[in-house]
PyMOL commands that place a pseudoatom at each C-alpha (Angstrom):
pseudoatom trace, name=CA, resn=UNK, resi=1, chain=A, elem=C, hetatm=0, pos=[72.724, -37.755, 65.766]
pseudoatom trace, name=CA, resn=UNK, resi=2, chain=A, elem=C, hetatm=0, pos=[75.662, -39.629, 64.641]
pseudoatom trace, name=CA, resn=UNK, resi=3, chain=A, elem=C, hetatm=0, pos=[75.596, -43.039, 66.448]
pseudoatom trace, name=CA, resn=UNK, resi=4, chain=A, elem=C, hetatm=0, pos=[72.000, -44.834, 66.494]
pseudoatom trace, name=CA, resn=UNK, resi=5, chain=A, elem=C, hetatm=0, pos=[69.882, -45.088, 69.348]
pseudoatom trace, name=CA, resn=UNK, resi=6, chain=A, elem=C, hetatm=0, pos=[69.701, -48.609, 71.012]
pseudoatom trace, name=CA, resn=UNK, resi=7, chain=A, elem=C, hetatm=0, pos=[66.202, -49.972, 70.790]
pseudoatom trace, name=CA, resn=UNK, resi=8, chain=A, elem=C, hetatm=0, pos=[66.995, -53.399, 72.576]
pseudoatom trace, name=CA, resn=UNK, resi=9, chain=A, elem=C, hetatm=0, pos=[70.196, -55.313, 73.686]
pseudoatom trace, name=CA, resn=UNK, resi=10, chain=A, elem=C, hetatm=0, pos=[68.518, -58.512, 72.222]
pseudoatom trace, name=CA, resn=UNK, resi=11, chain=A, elem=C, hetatm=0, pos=[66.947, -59.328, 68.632]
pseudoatom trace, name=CA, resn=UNK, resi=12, chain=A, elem=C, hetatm=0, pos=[63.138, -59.334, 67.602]
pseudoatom trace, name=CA, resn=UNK, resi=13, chain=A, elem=C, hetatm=0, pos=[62.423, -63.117, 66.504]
pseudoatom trace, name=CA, resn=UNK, resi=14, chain=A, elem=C, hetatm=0, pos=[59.630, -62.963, 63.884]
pseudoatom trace, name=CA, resn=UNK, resi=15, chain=A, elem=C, hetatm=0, pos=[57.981, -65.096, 61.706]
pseudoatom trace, name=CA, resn=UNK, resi=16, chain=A, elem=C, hetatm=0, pos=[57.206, -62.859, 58.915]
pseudoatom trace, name=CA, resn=UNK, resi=17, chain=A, elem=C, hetatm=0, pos=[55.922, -63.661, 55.221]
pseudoatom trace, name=CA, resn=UNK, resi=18, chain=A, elem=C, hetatm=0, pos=[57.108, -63.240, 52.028]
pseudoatom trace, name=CA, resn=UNK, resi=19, chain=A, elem=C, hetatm=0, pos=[57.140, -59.469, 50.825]
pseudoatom trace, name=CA, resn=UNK, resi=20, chain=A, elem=C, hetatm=0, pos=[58.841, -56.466, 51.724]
pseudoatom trace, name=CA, resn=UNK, resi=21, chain=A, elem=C, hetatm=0, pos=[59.830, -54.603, 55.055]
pseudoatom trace, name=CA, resn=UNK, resi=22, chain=A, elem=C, hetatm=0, pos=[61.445, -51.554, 55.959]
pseudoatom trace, name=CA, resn=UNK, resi=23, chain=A, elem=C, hetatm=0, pos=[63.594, -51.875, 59.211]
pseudoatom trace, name=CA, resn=UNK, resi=24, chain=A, elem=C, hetatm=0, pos=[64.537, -48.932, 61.477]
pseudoatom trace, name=CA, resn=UNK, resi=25, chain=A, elem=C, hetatm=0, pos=[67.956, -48.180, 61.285]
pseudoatom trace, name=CA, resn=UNK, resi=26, chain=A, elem=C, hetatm=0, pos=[67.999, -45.305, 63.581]
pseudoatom trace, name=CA, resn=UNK, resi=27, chain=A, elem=C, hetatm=0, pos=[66.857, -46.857, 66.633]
pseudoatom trace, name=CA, resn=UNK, resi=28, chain=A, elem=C, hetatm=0, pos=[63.951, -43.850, 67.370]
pseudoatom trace, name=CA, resn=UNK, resi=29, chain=A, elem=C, hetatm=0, pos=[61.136, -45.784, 65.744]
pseudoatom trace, name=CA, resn=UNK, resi=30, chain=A, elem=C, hetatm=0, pos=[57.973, -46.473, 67.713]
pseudoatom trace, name=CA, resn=UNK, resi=31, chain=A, elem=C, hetatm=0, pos=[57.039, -49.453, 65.625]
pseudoatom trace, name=CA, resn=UNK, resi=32, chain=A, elem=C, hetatm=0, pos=[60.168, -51.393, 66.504]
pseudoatom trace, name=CA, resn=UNK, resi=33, chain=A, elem=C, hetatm=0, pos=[62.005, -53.234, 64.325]
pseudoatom trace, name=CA, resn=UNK, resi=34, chain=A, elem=C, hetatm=0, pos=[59.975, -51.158, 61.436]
pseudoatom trace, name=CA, resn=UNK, resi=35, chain=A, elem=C, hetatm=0, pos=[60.455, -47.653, 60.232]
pseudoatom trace, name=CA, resn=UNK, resi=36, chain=A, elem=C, hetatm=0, pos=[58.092, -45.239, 61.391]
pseudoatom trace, name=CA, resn=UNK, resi=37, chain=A, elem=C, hetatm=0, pos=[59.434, -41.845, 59.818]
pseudoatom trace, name=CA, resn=UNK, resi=38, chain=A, elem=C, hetatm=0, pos=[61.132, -40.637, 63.159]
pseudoatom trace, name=CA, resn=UNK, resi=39, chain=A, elem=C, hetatm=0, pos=[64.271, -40.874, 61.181]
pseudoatom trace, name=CA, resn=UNK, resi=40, chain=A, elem=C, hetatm=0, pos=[63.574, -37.764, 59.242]
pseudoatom trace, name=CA, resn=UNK, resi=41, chain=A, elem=C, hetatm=0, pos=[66.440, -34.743, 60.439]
pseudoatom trace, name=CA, resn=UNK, resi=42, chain=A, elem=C, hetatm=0, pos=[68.638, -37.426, 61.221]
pseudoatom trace, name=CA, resn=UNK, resi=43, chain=A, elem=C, hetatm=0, pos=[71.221, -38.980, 58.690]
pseudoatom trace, name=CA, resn=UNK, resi=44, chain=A, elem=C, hetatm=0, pos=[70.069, -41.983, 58.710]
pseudoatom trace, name=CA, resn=UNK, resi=45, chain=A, elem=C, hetatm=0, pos=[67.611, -43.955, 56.367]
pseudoatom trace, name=CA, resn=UNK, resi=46, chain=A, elem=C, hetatm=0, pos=[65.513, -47.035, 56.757]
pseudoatom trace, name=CA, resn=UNK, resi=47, chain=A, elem=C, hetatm=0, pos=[66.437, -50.399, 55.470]
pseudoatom trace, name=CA, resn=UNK, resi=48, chain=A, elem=C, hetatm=0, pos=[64.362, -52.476, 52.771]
pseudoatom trace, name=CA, resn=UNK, resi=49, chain=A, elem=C, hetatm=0, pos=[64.625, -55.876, 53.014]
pseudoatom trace, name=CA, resn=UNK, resi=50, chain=A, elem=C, hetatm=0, pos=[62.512, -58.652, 51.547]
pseudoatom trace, name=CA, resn=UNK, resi=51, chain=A, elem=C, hetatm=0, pos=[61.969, -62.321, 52.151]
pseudoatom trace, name=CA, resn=UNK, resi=52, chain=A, elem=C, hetatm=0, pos=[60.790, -64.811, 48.984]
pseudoatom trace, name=CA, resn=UNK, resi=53, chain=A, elem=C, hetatm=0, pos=[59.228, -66.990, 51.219]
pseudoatom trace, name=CA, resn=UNK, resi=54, chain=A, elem=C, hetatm=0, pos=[57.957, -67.471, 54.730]
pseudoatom trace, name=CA, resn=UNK, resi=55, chain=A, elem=C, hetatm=0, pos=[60.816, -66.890, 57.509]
pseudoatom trace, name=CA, resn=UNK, resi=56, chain=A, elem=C, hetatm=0, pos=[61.934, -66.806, 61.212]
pseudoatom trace, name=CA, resn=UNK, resi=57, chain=A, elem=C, hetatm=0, pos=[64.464, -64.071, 61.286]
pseudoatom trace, name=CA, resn=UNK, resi=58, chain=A, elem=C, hetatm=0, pos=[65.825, -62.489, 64.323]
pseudoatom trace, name=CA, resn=UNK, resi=59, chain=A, elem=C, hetatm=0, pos=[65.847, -58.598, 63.447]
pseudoatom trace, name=CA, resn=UNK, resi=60, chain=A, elem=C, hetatm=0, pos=[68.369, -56.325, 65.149]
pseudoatom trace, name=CA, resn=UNK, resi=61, chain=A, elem=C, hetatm=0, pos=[67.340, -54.229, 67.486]
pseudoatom trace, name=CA, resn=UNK, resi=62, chain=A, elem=C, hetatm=0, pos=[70.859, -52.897, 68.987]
pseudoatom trace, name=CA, resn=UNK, resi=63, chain=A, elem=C, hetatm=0, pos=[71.077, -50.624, 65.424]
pseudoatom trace, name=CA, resn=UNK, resi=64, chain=A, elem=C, hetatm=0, pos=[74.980, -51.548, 65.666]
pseudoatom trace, name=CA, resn=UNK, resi=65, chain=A, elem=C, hetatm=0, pos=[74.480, -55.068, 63.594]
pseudoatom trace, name=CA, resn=UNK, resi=66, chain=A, elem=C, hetatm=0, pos=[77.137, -55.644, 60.416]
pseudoatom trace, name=CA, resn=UNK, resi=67, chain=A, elem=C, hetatm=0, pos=[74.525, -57.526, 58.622]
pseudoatom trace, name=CA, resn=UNK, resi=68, chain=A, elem=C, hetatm=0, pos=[71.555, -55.290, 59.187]
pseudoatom trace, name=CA, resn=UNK, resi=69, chain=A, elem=C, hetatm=0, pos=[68.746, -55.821, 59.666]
pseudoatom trace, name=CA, resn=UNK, resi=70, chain=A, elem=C, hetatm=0, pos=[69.256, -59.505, 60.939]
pseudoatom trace, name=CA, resn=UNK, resi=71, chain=A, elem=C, hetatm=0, pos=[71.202, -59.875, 64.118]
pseudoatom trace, name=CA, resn=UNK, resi=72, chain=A, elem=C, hetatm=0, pos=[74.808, -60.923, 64.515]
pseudoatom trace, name=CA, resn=UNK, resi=73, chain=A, elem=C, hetatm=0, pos=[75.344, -60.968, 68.388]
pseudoatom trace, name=CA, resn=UNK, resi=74, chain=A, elem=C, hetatm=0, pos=[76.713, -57.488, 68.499]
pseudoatom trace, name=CA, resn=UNK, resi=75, chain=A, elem=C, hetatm=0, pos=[74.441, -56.456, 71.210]
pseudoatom trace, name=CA, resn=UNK, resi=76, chain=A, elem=C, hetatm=0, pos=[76.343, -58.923, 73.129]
pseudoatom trace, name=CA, resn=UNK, resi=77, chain=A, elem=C, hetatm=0, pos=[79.195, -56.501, 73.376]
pseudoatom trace, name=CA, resn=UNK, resi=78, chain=A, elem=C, hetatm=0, pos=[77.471, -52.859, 73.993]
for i in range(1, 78): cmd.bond("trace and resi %d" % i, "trace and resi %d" % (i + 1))
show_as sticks, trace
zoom trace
């Protein structure tokens, strides 16, 4: 599996708290935009990301995003 799998052609707005999350940069995940451990065999590896405070993010769920795990409109263009 070289290229991820497309999850969504539109972001995941969330308001999430402060703390850590781990965001599914394969695209197999179950528990969209979270890892799940379906990555495992594949090359690719989840994403940690953490928020100091309270946040609405929108979370990428395209997998093709240049400034994972937060959406940049590439999904616009696959």
């Amino acid at each position: 599996m070289n290229q991820p799998v497309i999850a969504d052609k539109k972001p995941t707005v969330l308001d999430l708290t402060a703390g850590a999350y781990w965001w599914c940069s394969c695209g197999q995940s179950k528990k969209q935009p979270y890892c799940d451990g379906s990555h495992k065999g594949t090359s690719f590896t989840p994403l940690e990301f953490k928020l100091e405070a309270t946040k609405r993010v929108a979370l990428c769920l395209c997998k093709h995003t240049a400034g994972a795990p937060f959406c940049d409109g590439t999904h616009k263009k696959l």
